[in-house]
N, CA, C and O atoms as a GROMACS GRO file, in nm:
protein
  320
    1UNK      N    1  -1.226   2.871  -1.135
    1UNK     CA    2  -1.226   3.003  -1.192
    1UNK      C    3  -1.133   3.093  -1.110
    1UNK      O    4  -1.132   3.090  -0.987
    2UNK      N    5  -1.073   3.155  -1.167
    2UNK     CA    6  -0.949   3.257  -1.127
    2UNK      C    7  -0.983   3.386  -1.188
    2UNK      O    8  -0.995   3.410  -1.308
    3UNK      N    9  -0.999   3.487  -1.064
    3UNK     CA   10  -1.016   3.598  -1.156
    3UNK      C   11  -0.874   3.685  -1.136
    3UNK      O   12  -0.801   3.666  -1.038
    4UNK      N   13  -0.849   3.769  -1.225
    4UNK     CA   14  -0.684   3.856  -1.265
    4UNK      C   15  -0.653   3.924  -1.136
    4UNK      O   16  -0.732   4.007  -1.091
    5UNK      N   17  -0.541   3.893  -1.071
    5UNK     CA   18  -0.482   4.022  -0.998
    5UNK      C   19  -0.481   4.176  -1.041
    5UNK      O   20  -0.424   4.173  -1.150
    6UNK      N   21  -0.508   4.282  -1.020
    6UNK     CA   22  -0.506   4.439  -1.042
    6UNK      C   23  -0.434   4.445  -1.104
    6UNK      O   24  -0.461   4.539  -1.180
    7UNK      N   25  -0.294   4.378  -1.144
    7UNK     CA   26  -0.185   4.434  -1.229
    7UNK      C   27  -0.180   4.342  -1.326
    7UNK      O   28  -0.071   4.338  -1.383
    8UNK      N   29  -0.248   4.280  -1.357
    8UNK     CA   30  -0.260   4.114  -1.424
    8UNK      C   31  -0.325   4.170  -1.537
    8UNK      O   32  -0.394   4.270  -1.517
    9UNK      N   33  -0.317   4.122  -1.659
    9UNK     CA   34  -0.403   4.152  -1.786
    9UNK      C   35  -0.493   4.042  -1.782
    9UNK      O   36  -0.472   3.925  -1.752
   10UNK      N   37  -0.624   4.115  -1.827
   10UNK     CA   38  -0.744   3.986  -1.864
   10UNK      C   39  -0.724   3.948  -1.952
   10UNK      O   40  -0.720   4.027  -2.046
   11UNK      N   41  -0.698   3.813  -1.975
   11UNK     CA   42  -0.726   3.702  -2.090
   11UNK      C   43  -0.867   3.618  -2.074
   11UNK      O   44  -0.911   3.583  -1.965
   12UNK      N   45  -0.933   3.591  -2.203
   12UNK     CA   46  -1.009   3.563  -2.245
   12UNK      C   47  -1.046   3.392  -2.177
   12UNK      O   48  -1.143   3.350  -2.114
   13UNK      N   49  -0.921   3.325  -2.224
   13UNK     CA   50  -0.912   3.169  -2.227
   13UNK      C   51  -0.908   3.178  -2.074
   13UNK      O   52  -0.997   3.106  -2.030
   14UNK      N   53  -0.850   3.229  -1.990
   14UNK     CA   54  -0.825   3.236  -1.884
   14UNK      C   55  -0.904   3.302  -1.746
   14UNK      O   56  -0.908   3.252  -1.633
   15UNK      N   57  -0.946   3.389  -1.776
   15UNK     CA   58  -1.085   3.460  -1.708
   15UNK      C   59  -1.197   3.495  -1.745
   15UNK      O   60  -1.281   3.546  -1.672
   16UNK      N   61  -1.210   3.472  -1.861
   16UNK     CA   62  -1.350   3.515  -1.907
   16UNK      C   63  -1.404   3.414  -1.934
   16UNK      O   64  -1.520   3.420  -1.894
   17UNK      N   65  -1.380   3.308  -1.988
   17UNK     CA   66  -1.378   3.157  -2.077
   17UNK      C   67  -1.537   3.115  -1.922
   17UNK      O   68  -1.657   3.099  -1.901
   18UNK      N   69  -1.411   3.121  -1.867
   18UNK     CA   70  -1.449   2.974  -1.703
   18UNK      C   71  -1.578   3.091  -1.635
   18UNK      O   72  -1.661   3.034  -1.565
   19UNK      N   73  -1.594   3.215  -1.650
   19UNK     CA   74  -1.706   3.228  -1.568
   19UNK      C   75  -1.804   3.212  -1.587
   19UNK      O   76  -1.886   3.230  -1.497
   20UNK      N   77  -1.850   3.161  -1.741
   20UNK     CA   78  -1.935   3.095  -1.816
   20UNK      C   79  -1.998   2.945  -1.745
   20UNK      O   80  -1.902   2.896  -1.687
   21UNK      N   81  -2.073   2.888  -1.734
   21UNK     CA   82  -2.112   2.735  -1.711
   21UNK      C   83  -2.157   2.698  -1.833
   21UNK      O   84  -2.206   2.751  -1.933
   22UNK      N   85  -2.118   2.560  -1.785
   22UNK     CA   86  -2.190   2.490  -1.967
   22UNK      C   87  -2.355   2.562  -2.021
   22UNK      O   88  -2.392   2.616  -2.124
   23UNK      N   89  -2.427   2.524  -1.879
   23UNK     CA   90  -2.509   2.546  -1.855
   23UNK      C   91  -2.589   2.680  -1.889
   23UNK      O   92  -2.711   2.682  -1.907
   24UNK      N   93  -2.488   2.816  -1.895
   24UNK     CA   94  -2.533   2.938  -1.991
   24UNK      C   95  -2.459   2.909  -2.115
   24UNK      O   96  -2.448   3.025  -2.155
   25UNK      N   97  -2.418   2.859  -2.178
   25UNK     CA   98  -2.320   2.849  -2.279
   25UNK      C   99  -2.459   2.749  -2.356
   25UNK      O  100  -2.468   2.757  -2.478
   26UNK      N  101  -2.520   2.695  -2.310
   26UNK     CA  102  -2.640   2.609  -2.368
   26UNK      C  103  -2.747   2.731  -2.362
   26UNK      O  104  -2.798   2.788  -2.458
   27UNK      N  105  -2.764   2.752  -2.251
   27UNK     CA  106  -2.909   2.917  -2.297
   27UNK      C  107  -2.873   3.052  -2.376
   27UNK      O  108  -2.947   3.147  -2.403
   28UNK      N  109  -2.746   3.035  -2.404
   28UNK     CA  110  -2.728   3.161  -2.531
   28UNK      C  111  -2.718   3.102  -2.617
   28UNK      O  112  -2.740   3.182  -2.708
   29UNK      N  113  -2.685   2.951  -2.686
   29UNK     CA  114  -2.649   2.928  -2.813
   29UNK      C  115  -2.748   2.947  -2.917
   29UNK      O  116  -2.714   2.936  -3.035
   30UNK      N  117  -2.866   2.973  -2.886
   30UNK     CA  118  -2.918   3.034  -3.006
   30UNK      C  119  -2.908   3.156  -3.077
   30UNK      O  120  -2.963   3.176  -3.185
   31UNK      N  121  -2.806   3.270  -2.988
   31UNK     CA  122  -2.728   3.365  -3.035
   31UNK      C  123  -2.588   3.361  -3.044
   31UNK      O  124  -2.539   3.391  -3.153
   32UNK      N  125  -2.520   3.333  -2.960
   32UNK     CA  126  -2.365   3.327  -2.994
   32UNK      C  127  -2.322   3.217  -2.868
   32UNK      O  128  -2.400   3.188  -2.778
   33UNK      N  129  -2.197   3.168  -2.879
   33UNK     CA  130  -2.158   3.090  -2.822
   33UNK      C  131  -2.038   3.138  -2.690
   33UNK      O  132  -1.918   3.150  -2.714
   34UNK      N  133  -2.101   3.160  -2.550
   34UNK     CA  134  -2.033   3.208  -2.470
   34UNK      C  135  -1.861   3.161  -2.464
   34UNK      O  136  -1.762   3.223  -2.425
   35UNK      N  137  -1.876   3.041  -2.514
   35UNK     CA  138  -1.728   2.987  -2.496
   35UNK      C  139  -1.663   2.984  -2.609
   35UNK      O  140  -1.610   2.879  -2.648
   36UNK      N  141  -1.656   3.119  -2.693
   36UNK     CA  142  -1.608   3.142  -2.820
   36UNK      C  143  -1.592   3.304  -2.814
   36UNK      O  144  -1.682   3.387  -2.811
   37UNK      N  145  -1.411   3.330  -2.812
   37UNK     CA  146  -1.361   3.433  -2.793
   37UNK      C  147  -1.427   3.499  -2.900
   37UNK      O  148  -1.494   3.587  -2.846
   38UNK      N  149  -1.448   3.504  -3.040
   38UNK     CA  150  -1.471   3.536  -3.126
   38UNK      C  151  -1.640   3.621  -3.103
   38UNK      O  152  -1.668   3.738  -3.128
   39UNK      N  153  -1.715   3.528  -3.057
   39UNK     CA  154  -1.846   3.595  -3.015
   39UNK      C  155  -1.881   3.662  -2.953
   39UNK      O  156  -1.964   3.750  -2.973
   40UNK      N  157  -1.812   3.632  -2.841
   40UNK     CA  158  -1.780   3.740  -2.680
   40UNK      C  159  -1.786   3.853  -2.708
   40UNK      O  160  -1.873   3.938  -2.692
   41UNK      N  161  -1.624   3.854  -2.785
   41UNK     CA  162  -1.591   3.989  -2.832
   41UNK      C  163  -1.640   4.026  -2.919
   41UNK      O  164  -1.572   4.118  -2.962
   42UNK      N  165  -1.742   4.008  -2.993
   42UNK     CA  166  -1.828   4.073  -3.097
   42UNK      C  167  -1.959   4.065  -3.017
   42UNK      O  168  -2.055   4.096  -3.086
   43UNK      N  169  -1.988   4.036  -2.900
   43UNK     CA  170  -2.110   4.051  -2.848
   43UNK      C  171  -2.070   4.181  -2.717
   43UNK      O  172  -2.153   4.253  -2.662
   44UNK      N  173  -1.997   4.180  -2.705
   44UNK     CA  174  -1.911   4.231  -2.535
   44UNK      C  175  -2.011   4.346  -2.523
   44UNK      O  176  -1.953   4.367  -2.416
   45UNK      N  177  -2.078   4.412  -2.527
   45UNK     CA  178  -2.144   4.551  -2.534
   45UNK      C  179  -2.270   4.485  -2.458
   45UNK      O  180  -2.312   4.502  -2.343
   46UNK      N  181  -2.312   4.409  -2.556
   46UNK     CA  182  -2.470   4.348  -2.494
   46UNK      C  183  -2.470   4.273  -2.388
   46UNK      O  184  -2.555   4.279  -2.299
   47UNK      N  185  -2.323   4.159  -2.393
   47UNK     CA  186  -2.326   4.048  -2.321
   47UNK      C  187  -2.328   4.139  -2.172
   47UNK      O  188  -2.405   4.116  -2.079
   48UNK      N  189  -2.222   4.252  -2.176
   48UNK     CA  190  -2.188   4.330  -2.035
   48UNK      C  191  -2.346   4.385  -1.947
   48UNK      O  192  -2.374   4.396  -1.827
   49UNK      N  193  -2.436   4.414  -2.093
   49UNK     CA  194  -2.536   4.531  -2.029
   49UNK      C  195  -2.612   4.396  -1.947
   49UNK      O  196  -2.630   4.434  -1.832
   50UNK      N  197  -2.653   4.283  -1.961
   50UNK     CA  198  -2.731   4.185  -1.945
   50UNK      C  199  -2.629   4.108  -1.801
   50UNK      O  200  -2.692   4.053  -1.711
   51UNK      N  201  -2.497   4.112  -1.795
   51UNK     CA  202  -2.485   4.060  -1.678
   51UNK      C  203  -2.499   4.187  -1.598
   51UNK      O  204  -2.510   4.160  -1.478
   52UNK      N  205  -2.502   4.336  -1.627
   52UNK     CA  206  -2.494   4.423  -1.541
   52UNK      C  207  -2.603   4.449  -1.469
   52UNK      O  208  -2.602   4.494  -1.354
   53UNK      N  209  -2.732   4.413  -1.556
   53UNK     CA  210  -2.855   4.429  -1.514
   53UNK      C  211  -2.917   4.320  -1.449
   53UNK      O  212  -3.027   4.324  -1.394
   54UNK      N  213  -2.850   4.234  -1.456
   54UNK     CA  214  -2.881   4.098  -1.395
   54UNK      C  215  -2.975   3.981  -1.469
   54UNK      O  216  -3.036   3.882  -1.429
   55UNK      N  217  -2.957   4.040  -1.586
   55UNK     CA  218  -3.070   3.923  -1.665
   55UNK      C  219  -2.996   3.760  -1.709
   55UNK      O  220  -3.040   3.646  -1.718
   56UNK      N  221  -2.866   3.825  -1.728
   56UNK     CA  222  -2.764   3.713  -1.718
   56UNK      C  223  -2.673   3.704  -1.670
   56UNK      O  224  -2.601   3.802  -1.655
   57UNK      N  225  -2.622   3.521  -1.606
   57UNK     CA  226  -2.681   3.460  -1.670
   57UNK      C  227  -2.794   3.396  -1.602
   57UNK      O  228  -2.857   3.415  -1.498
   58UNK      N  229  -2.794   3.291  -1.723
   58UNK     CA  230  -2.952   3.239  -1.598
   58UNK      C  231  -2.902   3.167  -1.485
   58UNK      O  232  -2.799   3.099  -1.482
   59UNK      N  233  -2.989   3.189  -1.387
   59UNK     CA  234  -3.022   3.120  -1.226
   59UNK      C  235  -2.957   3.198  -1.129
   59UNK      O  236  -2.990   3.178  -1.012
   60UNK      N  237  -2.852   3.304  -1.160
   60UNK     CA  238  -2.795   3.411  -1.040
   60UNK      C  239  -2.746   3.478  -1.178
   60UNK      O  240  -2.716   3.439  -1.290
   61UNK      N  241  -2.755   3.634  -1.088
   61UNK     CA  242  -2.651   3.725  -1.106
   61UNK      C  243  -2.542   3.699  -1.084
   61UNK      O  244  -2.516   3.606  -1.008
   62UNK      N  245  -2.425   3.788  -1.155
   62UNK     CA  246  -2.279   3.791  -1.130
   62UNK      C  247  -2.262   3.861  -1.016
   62UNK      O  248  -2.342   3.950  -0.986
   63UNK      N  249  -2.148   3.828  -0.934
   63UNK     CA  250  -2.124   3.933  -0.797
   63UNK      C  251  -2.063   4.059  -0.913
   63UNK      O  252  -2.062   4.060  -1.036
   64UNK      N  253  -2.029   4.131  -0.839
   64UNK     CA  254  -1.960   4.311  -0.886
   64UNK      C  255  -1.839   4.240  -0.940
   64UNK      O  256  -1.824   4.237  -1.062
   65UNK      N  257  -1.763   4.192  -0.872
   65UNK     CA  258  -1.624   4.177  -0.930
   65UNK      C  259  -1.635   4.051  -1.047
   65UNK      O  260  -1.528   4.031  -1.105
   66UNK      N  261  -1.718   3.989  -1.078
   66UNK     CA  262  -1.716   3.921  -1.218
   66UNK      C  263  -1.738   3.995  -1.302
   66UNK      O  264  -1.668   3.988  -1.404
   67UNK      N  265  -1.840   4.092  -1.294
   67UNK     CA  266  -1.891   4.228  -1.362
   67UNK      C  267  -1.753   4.314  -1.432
   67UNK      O  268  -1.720   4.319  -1.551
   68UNK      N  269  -1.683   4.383  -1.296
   68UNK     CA  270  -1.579   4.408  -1.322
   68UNK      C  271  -1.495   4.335  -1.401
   68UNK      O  272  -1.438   4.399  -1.490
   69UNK      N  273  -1.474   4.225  -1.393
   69UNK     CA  274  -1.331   4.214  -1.451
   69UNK      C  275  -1.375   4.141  -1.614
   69UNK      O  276  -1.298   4.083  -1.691
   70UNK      N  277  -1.537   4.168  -1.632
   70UNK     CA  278  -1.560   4.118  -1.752
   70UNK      C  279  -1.555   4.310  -1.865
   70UNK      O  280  -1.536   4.333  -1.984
   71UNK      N  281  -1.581   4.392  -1.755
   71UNK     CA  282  -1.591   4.536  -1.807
   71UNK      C  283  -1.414   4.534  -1.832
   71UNK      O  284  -1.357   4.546  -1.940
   72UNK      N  285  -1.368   4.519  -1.733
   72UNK     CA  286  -1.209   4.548  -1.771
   72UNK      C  287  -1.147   4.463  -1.868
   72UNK      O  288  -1.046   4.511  -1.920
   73UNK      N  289  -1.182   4.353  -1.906
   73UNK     CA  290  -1.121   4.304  -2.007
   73UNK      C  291  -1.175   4.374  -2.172
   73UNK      O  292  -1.102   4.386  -2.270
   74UNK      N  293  -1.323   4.412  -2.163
   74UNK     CA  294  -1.369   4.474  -2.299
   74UNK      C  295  -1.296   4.645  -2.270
   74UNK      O  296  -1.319   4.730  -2.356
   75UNK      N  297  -1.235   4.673  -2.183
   75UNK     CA  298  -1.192   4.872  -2.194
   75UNK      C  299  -1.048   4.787  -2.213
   75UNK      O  300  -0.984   4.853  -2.294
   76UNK      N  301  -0.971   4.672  -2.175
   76UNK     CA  302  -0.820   4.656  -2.188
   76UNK      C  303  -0.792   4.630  -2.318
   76UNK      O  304  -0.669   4.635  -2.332
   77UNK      N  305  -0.869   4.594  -2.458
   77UNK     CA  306  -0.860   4.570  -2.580
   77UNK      C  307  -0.935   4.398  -2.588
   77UNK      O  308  -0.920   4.350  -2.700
   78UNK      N  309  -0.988   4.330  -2.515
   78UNK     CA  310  -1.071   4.194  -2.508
   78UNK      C  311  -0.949   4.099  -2.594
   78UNK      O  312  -0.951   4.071  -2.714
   79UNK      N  313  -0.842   4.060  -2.490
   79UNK     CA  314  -0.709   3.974  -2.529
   79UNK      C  315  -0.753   3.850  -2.525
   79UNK      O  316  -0.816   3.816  -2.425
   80UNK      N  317  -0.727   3.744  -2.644
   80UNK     CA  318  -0.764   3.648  -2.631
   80UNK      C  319  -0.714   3.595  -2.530
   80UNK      O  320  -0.746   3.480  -2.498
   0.00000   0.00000   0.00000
């Protein structure tokens, strides 16, 4: 997992995709599919409030800067 340099645009396939584990990508599929740009970004509001609060995903919280750069990719337009 690679997260964006400050001047770097977030891509989807590329930084958002991989901070996922199979492993949450199996405990959300009964709502949307973490490893599907399409859902993300039609979930991005909820998905953000739940890693912000720490409910997801399961077994740890995100540090701040996964947080971040999952907030900065939904305020940069959520680029595939």
């Amino acid at each position: 997992m690679v997260l964006p340099a400050a001047d770097e645009p977030v891509r989807f396939e590329k930084h958002i995709k991989p901070l996922f584990r199979a492993r949450d990508r199996k405990s959300m599929s009964f709502a949307f599919d973490l490893w599907s740009y399409d859902d993300v970004r039609t979930h991005a509001e909820a998905i953000h409030a739940r890693l912000s609060n720490g409910t997801m995903p399961c077994k740890a919280a995100w540090p701040p800067e996964r947080i971040g750069t999952f907030r900065r990719w939904m305020d940069t337009g959520t680029s595939p």
